[in-house]
C-alpha positions as a Markdown table, in Angstrom:
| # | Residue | x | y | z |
|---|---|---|---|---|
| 1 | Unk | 23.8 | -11.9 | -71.5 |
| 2 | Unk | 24.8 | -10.5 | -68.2 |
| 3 | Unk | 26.1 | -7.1 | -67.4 |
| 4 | Unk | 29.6 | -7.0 | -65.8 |
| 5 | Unk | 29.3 | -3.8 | -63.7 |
| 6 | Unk | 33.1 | -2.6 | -61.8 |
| 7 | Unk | 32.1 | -1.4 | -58.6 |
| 8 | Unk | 35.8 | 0.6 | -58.2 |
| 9 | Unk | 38.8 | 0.5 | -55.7 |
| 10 | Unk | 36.6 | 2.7 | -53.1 |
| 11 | Unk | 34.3 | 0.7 | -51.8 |
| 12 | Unk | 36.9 | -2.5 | -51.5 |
| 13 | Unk | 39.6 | -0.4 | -49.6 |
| 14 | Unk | 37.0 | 0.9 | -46.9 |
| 15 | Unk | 38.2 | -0.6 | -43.5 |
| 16 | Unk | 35.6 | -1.4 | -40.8 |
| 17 | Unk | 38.3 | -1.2 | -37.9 |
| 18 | Unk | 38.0 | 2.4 | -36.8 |
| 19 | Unk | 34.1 | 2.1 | -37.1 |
| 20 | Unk | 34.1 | -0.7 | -34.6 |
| 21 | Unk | 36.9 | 0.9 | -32.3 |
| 22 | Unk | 35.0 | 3.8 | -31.9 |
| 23 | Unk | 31.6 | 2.0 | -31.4 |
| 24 | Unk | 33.6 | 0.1 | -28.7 |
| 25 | Unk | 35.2 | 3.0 | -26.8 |
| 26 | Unk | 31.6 | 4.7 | -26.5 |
| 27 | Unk | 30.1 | 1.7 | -25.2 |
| 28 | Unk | 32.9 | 1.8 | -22.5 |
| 29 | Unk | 32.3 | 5.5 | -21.8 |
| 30 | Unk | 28.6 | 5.3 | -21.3 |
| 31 | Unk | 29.0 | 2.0 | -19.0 |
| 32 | Unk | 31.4 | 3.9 | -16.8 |
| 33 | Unk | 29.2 | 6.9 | -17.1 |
| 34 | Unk | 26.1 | 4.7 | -15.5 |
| 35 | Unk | 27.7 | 3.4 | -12.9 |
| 36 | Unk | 29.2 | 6.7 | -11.6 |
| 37 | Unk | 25.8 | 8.0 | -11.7 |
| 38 | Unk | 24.4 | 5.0 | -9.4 |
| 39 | Unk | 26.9 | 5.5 | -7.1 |
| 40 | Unk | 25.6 | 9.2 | -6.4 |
| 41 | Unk | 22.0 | 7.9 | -6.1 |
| 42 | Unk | 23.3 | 5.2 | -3.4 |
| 43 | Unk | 25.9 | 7.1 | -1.0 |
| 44 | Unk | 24.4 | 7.7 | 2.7 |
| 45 | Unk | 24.5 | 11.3 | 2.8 |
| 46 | Unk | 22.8 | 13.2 | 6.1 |
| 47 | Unk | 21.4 | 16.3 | 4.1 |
| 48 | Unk | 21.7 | 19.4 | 5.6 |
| 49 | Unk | 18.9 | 21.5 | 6.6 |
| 50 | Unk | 18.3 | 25.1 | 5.0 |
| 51 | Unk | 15.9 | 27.6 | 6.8 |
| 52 | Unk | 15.0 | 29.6 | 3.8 |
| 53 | Unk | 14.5 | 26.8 | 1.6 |
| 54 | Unk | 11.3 | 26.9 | -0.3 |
| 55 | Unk | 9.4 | 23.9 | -2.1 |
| 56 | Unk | 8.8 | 23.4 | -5.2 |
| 57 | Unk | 6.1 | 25.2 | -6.8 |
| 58 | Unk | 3.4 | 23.3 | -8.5 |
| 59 | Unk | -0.4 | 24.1 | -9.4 |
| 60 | Unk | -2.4 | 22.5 | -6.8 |
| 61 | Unk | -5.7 | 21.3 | -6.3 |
| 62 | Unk | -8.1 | 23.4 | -4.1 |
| 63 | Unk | -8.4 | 22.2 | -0.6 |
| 64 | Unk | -11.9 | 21.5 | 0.2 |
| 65 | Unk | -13.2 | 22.0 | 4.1 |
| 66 | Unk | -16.7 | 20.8 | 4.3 |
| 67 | Unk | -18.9 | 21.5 | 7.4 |
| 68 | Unk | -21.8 | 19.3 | 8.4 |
| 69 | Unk | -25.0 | 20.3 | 10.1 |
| 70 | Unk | -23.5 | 19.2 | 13.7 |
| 71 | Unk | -20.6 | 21.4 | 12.7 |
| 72 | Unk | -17.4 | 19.1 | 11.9 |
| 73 | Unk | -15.0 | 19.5 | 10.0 |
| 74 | Unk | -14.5 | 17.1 | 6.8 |
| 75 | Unk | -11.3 | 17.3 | 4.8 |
| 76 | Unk | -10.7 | 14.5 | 2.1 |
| 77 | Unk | -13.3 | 12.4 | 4.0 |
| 78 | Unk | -11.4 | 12.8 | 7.2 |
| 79 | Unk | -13.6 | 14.4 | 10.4 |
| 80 | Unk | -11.3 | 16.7 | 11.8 |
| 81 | Unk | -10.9 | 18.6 | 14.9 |
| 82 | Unk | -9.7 | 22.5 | 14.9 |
| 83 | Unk | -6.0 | 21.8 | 15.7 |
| 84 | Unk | -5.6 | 18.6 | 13.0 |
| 85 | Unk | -7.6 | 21.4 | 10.7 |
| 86 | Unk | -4.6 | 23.8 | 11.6 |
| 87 | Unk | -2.0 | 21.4 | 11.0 |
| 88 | Unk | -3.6 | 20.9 | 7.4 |
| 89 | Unk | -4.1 | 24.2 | 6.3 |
| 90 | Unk | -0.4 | 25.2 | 7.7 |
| 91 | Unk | 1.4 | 22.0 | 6.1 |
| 92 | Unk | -0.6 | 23.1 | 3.1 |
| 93 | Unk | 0.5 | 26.6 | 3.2 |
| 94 | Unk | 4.3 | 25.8 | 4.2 |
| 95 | Unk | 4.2 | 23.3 | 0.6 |
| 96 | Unk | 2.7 | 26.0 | -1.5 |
| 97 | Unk | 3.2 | 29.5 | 0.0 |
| 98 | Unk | 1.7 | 31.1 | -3.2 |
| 99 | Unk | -1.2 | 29.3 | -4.7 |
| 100 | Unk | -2.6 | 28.0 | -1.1 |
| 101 | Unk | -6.2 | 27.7 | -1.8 |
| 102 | Unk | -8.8 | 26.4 | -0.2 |
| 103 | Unk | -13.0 | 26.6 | -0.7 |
| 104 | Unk | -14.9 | 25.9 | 2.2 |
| 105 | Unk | -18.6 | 24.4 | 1.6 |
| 106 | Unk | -20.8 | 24.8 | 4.6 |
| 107 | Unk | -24.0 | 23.0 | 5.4 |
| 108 | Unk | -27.0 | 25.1 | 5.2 |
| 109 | Unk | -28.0 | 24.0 | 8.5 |
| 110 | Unk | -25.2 | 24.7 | 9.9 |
| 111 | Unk | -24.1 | 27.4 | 12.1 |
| 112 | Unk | -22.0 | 30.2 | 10.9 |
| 113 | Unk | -19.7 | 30.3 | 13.5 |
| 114 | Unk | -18.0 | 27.2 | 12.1 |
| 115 | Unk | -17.2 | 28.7 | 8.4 |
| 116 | Unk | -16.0 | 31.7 | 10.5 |
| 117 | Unk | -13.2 | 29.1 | 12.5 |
| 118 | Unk | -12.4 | 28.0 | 9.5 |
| 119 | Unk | -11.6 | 31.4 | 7.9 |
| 120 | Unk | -9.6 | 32.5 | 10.8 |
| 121 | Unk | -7.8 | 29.2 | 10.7 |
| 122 | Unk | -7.1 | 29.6 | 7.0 |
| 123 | Unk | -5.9 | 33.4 | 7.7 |
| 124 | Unk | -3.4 | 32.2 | 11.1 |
| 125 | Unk | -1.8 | 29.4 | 8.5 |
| 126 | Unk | -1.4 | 31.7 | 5.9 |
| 127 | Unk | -3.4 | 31.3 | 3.7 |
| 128 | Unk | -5.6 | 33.9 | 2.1 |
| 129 | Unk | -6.9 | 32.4 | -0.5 |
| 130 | Unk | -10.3 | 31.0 | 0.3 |
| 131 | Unk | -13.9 | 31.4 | -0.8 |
| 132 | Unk | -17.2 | 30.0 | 0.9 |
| 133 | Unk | -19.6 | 27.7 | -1.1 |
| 134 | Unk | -22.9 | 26.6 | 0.1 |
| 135 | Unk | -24.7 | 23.0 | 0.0 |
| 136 | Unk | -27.3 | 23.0 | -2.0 |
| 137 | Unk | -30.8 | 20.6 | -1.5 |
């Protein structure tokens, strides 16, 4: 014998229509929000330049400046001369004013004079920062 179960007036009166209006107006909203937000990204727009501007701040990795026996200077494989050395350490400085760090790693066989170029490099670009390894065997 089956049950006969009466569900009520409630549940047969409950119009979808507002539901589906509203859905429809927020779809509209967050179309016109997107494409407002597009436009921004594509308008040519000649930045201005600020003196006192400072980059962002972000932990960096060391800077490594390794010295051969012949005395170059190697920085991310690169052989580099004293004023390309410079520009590195000052580009380096200028992007991270506070954390600037670099290690230098000198040959053994190398002359001390060159760690010394690079620590007066390091101190005219700013940074101060550095420490001095050694190569071992």
């Amino acid at each position: 014998m089956a049950v006969k179960l009466n569900k009520g007036s409630a549940l047969s009166s409950l119009s979808l229509t507002p539901l589906i209006d509203i859905v429809f107006l927020l779809l509209i909203f967050f179309l016109v929000a997107t494409r407002f937000a597009e436009e921004d990204r594509e308008m040519d727009v000649v930045l201005p330049d600020a003196s006192e501007a400072k980059p962002l701040t972000v932990k960096p990795r060391e800077l490594f400046v390794n010295i051969d026996e012949s005395g170059q200077f190697i920085v991310s494989g690169k052989v580099m001369d004293e004023p390309k050395l410079y520009e590195v350490l000052r580009r380096r400085a200028a992007n991270n004013p506070t954390q600037a760090s670099v290690i230098i790693r000198g040959d053994r066989r190398s002359a001390l004079k060159y760690a010394v170029k690079v620590m007066d490099l390091c101190n005219k670009a700013g940074i101060k920062d550095y420490s001095i390894n050694t190569k071992g065997n």
